[in-house]
C-alpha positions in Angstrom: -40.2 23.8 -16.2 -38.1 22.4 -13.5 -36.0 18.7 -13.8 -36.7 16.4 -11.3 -33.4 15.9 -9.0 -33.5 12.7 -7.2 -30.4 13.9 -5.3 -32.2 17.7 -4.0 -34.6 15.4 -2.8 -32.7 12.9 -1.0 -30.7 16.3 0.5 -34.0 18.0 1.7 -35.1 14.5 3.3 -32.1 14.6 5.5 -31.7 18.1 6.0 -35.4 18.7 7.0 -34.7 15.2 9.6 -31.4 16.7 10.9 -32.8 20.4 11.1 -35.3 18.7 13.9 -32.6 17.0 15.4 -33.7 13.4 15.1 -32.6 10.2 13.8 -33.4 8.1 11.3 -35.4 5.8 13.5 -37.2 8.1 15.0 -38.5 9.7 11.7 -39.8 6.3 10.4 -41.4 5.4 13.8 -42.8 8.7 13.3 -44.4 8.5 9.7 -44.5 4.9 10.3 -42.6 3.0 7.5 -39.2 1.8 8.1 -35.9 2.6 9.1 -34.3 1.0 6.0 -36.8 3.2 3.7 -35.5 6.6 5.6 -31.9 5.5 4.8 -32.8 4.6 1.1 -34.3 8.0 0.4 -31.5 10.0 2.1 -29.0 8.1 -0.3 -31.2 8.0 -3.5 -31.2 4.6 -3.2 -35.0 4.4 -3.5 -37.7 7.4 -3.9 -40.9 7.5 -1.6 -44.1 7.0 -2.7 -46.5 10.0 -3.1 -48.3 8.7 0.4 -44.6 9.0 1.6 -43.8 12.4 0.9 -47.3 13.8 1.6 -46.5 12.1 5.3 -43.0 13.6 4.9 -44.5 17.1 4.3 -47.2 17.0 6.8 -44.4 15.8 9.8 -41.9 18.5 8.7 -44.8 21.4 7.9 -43.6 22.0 4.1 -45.2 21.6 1.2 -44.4 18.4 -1.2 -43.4 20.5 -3.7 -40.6 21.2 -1.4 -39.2 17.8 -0.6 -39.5 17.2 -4.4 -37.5 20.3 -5.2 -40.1 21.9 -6.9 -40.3 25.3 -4.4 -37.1 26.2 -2.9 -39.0 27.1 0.7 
């Protein structure tokens, strides 16, 4: 069974945001929460909800499991 890594996830956050070429503020416009919580999760600051990262998954097309470092694609 795998360990949860805040970090992989704050990684994959950004990555997946810079990989589509967008900023911070667009991303939270997008998924509609704010700027401040995109920064928080990219430095592991804070960790988004569940409604978060199923919003997160859904905007970049991967699964959850994913963004939480569960599945490595």
């Amino acid at each position: 069974m795998k360990k949860f890594d805040k970090n992989l996830m704050s990684e994959r956050i950004k990555e997946l945001r810079k990989e589509k070429n967008i900023g911070q503020n667009k991303l939270a416009e997008e998924i509609k929460i704010s700027n401040a919580s995109i920064s928080y999760y990219e430095t592991g600051k804070q960790e988004p909800t569940a409604e978060t990262i199923f919003k997160l998954a859904n905007y970049f097309n991967v699964s959850a499991d994913y963004i939480l470092g569960l599945k490595d694609e």
